[in-house]
C-alpha positions as CSV (number, residue, x, y, z in Angstrom):
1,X,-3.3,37.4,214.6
2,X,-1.2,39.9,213.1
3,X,-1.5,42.4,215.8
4,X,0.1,39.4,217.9
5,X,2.7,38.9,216.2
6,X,4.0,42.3,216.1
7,X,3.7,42.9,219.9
8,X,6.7,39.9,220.2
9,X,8.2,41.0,216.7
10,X,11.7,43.0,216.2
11,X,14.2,43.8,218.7
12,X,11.7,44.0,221.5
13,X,10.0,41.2,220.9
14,X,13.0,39.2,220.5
15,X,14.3,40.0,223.9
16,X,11.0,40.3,226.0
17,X,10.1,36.4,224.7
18,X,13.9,35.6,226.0
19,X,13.3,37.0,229.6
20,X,9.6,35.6,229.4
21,X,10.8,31.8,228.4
22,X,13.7,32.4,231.5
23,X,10.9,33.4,233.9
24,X,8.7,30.7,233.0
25,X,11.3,28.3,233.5
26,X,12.0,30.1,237.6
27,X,8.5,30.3,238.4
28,X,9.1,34.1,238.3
29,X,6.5,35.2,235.8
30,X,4.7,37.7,238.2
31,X,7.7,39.0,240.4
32,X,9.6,39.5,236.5
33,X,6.3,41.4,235.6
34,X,6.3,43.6,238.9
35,X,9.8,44.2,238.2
36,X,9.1,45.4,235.0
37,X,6.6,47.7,236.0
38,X,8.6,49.1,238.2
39,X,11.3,50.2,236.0
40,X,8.5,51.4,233.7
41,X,7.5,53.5,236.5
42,X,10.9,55.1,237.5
43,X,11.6,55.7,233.7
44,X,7.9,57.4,233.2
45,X,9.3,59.6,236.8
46,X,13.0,60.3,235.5
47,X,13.8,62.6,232.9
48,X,17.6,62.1,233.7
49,X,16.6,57.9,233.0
50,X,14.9,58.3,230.0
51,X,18.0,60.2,228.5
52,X,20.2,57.5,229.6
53,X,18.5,54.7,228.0
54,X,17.6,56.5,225.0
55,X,20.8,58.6,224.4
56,X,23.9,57.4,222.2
57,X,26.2,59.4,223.5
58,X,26.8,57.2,226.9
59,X,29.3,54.7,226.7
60,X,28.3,50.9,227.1
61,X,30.0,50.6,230.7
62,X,28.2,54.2,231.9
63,X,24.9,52.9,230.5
64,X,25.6,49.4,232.3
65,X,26.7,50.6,235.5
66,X,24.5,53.5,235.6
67,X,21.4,51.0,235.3
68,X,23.3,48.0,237.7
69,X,22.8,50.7,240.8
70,X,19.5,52.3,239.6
71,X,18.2,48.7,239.4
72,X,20.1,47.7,243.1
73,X,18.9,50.4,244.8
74,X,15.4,49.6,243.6
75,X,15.4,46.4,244.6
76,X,14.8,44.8,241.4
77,X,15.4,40.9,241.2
78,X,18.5,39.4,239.9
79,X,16.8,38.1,237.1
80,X,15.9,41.5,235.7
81,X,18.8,43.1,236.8
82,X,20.6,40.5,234.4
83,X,18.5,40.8,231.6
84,X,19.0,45.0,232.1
85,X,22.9,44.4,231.8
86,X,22.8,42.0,228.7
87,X,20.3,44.5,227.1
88,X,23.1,47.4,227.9
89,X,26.0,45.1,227.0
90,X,24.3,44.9,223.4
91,X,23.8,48.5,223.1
92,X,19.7,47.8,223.0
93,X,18.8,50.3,226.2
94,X,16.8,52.7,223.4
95,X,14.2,49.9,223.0
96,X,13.5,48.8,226.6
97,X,10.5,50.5,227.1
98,X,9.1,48.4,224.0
99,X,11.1,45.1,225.4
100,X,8.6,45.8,229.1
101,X,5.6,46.3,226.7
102,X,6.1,43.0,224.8
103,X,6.7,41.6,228.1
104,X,3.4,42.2,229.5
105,X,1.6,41.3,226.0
106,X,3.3,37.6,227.0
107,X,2.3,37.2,230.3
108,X,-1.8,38.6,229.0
109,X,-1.5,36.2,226.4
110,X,-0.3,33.0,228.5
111,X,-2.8,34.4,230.9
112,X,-5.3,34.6,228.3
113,X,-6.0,38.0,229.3
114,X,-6.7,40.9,227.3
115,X,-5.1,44.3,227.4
116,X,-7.1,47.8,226.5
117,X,-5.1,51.1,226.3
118,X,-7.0,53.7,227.9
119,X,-6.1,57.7,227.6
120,X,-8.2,59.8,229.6
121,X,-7.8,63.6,229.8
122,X,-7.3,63.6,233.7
123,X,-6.4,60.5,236.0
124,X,-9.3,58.0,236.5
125,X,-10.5,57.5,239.9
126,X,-10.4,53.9,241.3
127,X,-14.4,53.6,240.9
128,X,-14.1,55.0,236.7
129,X,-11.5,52.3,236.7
130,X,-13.3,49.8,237.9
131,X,-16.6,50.2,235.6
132,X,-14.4,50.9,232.5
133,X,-12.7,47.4,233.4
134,X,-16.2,46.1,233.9
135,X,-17.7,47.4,230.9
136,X,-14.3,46.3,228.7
137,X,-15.1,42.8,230.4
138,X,-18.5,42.7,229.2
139,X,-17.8,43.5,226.0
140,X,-15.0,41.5,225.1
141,X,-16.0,38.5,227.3
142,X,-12.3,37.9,228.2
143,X,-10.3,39.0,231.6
144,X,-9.5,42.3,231.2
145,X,-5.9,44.7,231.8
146,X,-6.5,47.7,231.4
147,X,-3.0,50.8,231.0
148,X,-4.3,53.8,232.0
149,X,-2.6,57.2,230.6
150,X,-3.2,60.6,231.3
151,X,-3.2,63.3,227.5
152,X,-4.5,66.6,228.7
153,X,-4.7,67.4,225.3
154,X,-8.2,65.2,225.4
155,X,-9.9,68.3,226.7
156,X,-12.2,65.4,228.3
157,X,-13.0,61.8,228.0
158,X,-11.2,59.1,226.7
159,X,-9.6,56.9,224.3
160,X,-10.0,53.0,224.8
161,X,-8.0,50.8,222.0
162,X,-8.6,47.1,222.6
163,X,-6.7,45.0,220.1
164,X,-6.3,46.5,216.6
165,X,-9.9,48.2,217.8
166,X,-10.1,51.8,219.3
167,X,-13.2,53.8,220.1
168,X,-11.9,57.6,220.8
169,X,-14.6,59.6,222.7
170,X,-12.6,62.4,223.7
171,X,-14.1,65.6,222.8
172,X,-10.7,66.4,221.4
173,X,-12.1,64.6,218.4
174,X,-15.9,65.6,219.0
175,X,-15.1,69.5,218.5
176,X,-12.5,68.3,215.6
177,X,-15.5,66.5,213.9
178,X,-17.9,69.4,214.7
179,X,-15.2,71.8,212.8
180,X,-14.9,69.8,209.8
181,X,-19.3,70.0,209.8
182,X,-19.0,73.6,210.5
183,X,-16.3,74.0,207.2
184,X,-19.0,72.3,204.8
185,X,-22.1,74.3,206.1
186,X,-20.2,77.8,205.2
């Protein structure tokens, strides 16, 4: 329950349950969530979009106009295109990225889906994606959405956090335990 009520808590959560309650009212839960994911997408891709959300120094109107055409261009619904501009307006760009993650922890729950974090060291194939979704929907017993992300640093393996649960089998961690082993022994 806790971990719940975080995901929709603060700033974020404030204005991600505001565009989900308006997108629930239009019928527009899945082309808001596609949206969304979209604009996540060209943010992960742009360095020079990341700054502008996240930097101070642009003024309100740059920020605004600046994400009004990126958001045009894209072809992103008026909908989100409005809820982009009052999130400008208010100066709240630097949590947007946490406003599109609270978003999609909405829509899982009113789905009654569940969302698993997985971090693998190099991309998952579509057939490693589809048995760790299996697997996750075994063991859970719930519909499964599974975020995939790509650490190098992993080495190998992954990192699958369900929940407030998290099994890490990267070997990353394996060597890291087999160091700490190797310390005692001496």
């Amino acid at each position: 329950m806790a971990a719940e009520q975080t995901e929709t808590s603060g700033v974020a959560g404030r204005y991600a349950t505001a565009l989900f309650g308006l997108a629930v009212d239009r019928g527009a839960l899945d082309p808001t969530a596609n949206d969304l994911a979209s604009l996540q997408a060209m943010i992960d891709d742009s360095d020079d979009l990341r700054r502008l959300i996240r930097s101070p120094l642009f003024s309100r109107d740059q920020q605004h106009a600046a994400m009004d055409a990126v958001l045009e261009k894209a072809g992103i619904s008026q909908l989100v295109r409005t809820f982009v501009a009052v999130v400008s307006r208010n100066r709240r760009l630097f949590a947007l990225e946490g406003m599109i993650k609270a978003y999609r922890a909405l829509v899982a729950r009113h789905r009654g889906e569940v969302t698993a974090e997985v971090i693998s060291a190099t991309p998952l194939s579509a057939a490693q994606r589809a048995a760790v979704e299996e697997a996750l929907k075994q063991a859970i017993g719930a519909n499964i959405t599974v975020n995939t992300a790509v650490d190098p640093a992993l080495i190998g393996g992954m990192i699958v956090r369900v929940g407030s649960r998290m099994v890490d089998s990267s070997l990353r961690t394996k060597l890291q335990r087999l160091q700490l082993v190797m310390k005692g022994a001496a």
